[in-house]
C-alpha positions as CSV (number, residue, x, y, z in Angstrom):
1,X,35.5,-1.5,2.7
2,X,34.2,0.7,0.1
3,X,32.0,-1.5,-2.7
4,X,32.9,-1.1,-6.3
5,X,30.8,0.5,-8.3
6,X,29.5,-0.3,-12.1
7,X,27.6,2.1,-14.0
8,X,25.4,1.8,-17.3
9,X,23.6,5.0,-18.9
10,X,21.5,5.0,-21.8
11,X,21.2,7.5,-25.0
12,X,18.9,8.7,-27.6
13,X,20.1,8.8,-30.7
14,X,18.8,11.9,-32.4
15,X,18.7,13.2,-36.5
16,X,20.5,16.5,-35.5
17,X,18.7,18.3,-38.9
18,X,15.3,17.5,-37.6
19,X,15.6,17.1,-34.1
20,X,13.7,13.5,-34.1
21,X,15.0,10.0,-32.6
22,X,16.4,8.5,-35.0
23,X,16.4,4.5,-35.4
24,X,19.9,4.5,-36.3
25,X,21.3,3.5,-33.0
26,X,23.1,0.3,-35.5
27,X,24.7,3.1,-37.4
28,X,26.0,4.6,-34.1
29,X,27.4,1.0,-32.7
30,X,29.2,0.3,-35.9
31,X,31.2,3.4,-36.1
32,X,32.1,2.9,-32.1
33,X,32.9,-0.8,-32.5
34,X,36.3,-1.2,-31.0
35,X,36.6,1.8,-29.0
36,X,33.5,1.9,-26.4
37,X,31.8,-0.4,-23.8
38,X,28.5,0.3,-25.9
39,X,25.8,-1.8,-26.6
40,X,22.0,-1.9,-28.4
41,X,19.2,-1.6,-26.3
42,X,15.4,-2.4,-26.8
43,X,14.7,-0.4,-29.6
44,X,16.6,1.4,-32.4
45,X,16.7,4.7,-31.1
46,X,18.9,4.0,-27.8
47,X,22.6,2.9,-27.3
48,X,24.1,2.2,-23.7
49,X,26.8,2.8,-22.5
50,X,28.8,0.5,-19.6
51,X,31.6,1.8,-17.4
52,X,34.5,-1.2,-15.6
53,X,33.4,-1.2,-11.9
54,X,35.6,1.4,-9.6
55,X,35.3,2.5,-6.1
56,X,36.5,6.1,-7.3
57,X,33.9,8.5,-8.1
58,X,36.4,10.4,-9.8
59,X,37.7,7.8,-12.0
60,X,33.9,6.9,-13.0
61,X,33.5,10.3,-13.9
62,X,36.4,10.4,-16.6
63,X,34.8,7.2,-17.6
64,X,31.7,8.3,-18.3
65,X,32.8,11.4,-19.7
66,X,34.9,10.2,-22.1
67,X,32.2,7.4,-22.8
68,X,29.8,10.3,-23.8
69,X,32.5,11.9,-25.9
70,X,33.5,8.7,-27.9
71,X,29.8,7.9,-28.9
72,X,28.7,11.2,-29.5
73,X,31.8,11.2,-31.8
74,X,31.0,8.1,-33.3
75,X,27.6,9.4,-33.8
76,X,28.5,12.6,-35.3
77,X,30.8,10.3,-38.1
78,X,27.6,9.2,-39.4
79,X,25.5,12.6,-39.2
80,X,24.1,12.1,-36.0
81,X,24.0,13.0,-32.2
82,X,23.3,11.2,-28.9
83,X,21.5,12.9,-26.0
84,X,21.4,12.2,-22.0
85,X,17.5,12.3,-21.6
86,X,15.3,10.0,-20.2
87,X,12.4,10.1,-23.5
88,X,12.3,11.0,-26.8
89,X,11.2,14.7,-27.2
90,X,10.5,14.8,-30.7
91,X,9.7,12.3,-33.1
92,X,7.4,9.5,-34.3
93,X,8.2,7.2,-31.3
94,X,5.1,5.1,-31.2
95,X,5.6,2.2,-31.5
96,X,9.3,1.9,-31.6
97,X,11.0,0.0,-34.0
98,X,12.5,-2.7,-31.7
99,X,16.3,-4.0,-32.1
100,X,17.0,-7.5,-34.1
101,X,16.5,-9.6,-30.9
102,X,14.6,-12.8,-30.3
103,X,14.0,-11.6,-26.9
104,X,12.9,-8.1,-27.5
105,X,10.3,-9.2,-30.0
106,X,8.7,-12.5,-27.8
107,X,8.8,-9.1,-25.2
108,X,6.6,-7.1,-27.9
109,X,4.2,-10.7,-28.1
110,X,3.8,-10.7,-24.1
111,X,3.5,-6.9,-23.4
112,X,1.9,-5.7,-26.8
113,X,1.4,-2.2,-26.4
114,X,3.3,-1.5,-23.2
115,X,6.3,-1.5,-25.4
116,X,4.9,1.8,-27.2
117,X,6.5,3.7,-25.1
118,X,10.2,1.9,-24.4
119,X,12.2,4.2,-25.2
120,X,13.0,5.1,-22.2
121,X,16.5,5.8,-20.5
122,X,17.7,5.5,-17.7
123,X,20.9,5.5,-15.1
124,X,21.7,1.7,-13.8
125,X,24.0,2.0,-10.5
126,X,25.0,-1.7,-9.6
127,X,27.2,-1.2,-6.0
128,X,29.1,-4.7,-4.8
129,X,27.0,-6.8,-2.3
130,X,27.8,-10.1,-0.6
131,X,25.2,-12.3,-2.0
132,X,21.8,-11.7,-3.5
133,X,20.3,-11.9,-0.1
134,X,22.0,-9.2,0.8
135,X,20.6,-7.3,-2.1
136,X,17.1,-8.0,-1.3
137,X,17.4,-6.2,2.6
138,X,19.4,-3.4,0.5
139,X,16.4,-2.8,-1.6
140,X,14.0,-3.0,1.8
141,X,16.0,-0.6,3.4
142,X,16.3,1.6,-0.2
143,X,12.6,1.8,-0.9
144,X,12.0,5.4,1.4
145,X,14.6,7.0,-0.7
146,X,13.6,6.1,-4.2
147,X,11.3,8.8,-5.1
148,X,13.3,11.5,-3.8
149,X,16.4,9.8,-6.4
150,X,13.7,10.1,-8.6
151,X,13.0,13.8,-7.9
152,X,16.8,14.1,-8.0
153,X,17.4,13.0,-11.2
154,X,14.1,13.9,-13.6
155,X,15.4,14.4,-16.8
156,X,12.1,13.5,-19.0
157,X,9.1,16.5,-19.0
158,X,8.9,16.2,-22.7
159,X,7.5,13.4,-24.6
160,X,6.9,12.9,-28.8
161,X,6.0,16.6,-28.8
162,X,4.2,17.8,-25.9
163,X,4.7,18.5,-22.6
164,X,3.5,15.8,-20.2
165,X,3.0,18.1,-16.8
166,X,5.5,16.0,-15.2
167,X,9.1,16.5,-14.7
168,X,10.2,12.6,-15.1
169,X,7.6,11.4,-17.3
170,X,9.7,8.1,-17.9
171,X,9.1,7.0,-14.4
172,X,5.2,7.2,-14.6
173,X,5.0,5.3,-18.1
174,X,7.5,2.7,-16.9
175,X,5.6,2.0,-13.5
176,X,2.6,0.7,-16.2
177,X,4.5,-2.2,-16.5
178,X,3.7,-5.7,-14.2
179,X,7.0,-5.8,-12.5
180,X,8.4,-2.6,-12.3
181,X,8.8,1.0,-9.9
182,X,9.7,0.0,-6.4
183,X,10.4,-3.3,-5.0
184,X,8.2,-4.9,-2.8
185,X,9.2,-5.1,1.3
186,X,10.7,-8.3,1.6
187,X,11.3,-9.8,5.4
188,X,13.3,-12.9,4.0
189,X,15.1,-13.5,1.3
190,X,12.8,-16.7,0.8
191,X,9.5,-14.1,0.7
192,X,11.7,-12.6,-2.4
193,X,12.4,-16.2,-4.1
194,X,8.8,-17.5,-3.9
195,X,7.5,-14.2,-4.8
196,X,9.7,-14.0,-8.1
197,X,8.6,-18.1,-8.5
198,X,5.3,-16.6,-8.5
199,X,5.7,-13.8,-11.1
200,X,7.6,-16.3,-13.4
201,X,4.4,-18.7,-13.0
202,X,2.2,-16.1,-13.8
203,X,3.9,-15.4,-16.9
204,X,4.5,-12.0,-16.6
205,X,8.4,-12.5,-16.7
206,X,10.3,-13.3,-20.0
207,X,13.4,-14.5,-17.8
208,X,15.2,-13.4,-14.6
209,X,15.9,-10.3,-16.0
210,X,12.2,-8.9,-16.3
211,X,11.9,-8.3,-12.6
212,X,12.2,-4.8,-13.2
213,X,12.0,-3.5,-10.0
214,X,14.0,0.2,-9.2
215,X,16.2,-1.7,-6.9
216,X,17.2,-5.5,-7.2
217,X,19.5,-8.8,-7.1
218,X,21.3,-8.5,-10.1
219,X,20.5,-11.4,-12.3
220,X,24.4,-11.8,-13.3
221,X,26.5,-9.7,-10.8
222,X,27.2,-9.9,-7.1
223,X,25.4,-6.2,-7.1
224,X,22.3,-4.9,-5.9
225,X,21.3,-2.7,-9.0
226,X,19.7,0.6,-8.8
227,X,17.6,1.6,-11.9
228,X,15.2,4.2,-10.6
229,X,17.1,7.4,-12.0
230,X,16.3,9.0,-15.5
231,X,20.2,9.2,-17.2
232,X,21.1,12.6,-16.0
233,X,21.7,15.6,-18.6
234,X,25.0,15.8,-17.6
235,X,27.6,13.7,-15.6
236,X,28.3,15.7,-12.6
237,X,24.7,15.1,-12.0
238,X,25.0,11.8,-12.4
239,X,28.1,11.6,-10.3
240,X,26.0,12.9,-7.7
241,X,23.4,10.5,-8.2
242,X,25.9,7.4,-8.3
243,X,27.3,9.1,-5.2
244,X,24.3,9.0,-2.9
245,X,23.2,5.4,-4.3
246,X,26.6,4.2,-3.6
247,X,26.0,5.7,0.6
248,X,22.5,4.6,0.5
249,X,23.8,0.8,-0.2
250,X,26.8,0.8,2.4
251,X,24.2,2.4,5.2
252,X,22.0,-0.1,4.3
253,X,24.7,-2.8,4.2
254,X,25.5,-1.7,8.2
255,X,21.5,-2.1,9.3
256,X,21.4,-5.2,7.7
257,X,24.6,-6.7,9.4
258,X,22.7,-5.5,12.8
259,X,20.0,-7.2,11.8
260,X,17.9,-4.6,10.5
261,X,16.2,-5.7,7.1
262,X,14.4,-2.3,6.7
263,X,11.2,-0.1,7.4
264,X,8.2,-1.8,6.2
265,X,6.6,1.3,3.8
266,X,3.3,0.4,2.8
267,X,3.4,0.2,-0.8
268,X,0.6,2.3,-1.8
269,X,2.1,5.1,0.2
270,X,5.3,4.7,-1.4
271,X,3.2,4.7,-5.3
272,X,2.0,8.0,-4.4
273,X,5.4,9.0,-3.4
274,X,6.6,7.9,-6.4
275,X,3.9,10.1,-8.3
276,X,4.7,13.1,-6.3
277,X,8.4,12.7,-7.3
278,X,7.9,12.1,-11.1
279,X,5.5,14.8,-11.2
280,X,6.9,17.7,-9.3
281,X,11.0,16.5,-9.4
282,X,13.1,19.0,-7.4
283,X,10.3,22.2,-7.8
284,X,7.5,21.1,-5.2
285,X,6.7,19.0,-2.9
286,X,7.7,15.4,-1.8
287,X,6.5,12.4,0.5
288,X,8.3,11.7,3.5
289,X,7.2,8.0,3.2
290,X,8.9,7.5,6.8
291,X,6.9,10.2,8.6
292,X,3.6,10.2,6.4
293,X,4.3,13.9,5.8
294,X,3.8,16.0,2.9
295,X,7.3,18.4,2.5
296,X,9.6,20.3,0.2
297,X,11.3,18.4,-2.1
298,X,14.8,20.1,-1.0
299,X,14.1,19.1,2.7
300,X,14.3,15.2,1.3
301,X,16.8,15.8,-0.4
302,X,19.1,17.2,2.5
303,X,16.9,14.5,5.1
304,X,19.0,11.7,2.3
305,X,22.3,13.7,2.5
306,X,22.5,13.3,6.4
307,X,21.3,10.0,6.3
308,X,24.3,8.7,4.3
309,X,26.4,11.6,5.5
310,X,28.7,9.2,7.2
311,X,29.3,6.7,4.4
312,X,29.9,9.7,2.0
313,X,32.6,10.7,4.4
314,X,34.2,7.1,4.4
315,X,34.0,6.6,0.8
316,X,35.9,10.3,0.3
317,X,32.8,11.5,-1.9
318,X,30.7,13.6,1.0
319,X,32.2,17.5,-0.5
320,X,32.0,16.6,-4.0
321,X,28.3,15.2,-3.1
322,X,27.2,18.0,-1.2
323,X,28.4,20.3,-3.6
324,X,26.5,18.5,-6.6
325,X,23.3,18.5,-4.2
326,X,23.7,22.3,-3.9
327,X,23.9,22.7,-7.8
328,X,21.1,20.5,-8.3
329,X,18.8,22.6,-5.5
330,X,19.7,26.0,-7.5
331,X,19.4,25.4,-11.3
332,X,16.7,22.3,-10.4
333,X,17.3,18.7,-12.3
334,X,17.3,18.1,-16.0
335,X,13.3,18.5,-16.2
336,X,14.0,21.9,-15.3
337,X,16.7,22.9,-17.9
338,X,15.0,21.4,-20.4
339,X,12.1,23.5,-19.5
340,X,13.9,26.5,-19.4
341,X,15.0,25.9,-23.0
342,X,11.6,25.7,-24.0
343,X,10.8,28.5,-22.3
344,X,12.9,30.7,-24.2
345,X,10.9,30.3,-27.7
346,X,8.9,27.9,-27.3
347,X,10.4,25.4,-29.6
348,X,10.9,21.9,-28.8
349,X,14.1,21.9,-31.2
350,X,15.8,23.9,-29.3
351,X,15.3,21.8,-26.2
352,X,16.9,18.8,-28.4
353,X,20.1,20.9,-29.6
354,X,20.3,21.9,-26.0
355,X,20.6,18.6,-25.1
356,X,23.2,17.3,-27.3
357,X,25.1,19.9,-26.2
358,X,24.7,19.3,-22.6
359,X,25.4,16.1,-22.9
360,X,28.9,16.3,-23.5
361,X,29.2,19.4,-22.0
């Protein structure tokens, strides 16, 4: 059977005059109240957006296109824009003002100036599971193919006014965090439980939901979730992303019913992999975590499309992800667009009006 699929994607919201975040992201939510499946997030300057769960990639794309619509609509009722991109690119971001929330603000007591640089957005894939066991061989068997989703999807090279060298600079400030970037190797689902008992003894977790991890139990669905992708610029790279997350879950789901609970990656190796992806994306090279070998990071990217080739095929998505693939080899990720825009003057404005209009494009 082919698992249901439930997709959240963050925005920034964006002063279109100036160019800068704008901690309006209230503003935004009131004007959209009735019409959208969108909420606050940590701080001011970010709204999310949630699609119903649906096995049809097709379906999930009207639904987040006409997601992006709506709020930039509602955004633009009160002189104001949304963009798809994983960090601010102008503005005075540090620290951000946080939302009204109890828990966000015992979060700013426990992490102090981790938080400086939450502003961060991302693409959440959660893909139907059995049980949270399940979830936790998912995420052993996931852990090779994170960075090159990473590389895939880098949408963040530009941070409060400067170029940070890296194409998804959002991944490398997250992984500061205590429990965060890719999940442990877990060979039972008890390791999992007493390690989480662990972290919440430690106190590095607020509550269930602070094991941040790129790929994890859900701590209210019957999902594995996969937060390891910067929001794309634009939803047919997104589609593609949700695409191959959807195929890496139901391969893994098949190992794990033939008692395969996944390739035990060192995870040092699979840090510098991770490094390797946020800093290069789709233009270098990548890690082949599996092999040890150091490669282009197209040849990991078509190594992942014939690993899930044949759950693509049964869940009817394998030409429309192959084709997205192809686009995303050509023109490069959103790191690369946005990089191109700046390229063209030199101006970091007009990498911010390039990505409001790309973002409902």
């Amino acid at each position: 059977m082919v698992p249901l699929i439930g997709i959240e994607e963050e925005y920034l919201v964006v002063d279109p005059r100036t160019r800068h975040v704008s901690p309006r992201a209230a503003d935004v939510l009131a004007a959209a109240a009735g019409v959208l499946d969108v909420v606050h997030e940590i701080t001011r300057f970010q709204v999310e957006a949630r699609t119903p769960p649906s096995a049809d990639l097709g379906e999930l794309g009207a639904q987040l296109r006409a997601l992006r619509k709506e709020v930039s609509s509602a955004a633009r009722s009160c002189g104001l824009a949304v963009v798809a991109c994983g960090m601010p690119v102008l503005g005075d971001v540090m620290p951000p003002p946080l939302t009204d929330d109890d828990r966000y603000l015992q979060g700013r007591v426990l992490y102090g100036a981790l938080q400086d640089e939450i502003s961060i957005c991302a693409l959440h894939v959660h893909v139907d599971v059995p049980d949270p066991e399940h979830a936790v061989y998912v995420g052993n068997h996931l852990r090779p193919w994170l960075p090159t989703l990473i590389a895939l999807a880098a949408n963040s090279p530009f941070f409060a006014g400067r170029d940070t060298g890296y194409a998804s600079w959002r991944v490398i400030s997250w992984g500061r965090w205590p429990v965060s970037g890719a999940p442990p190797y877990f060979p039972s689902y008890g390791a999992y439980e007493v390690a989480v008992r662990s972290l919440a003894e430690s106190g590095v977790l607020l509550d269930s939901k602070s094991v941040y991890w790129d790929a994890r139990p859900s701590p209210n669905l019957p999902t594995v979730e996969v937060r390891v992708a910067d929001v794309p610029l634009d939803v047919a790279d997104s589609l593609t992303l949700i695409g191959l997350t959807r195929a890496l879950v139901m391969t893994a789901l098949e190992a794990v019913a033939r008692g395969d609970r996944g390739m035990p990656v060192p995870q040092e190796v699979l840090r510098a992999a991770y490094w390797r992806a946020a800093r290069d994306g789709l233009q270098g090279d990548g890690l082949d975590v599996r092999h040890g070998t150091r490669v282009p990071a197209a040849v990991l990217a078509g190594r992942l499309l014939e690993h899930v080739r044949p759950a693509l095929a049964e869940a009817g998505d394998l030409a429309y992800v192959q084709e997205g693939l192809d686009r995303l080899l050509r023109a490069g990720s959103g790191a690369a667009r946005q990089r191109r825009a700046y390229a063209r003057d030199h101006d970091l404005t007009e990498v911010v009006d390039d990505l409001i209009t790309a973002t409902v494009a």
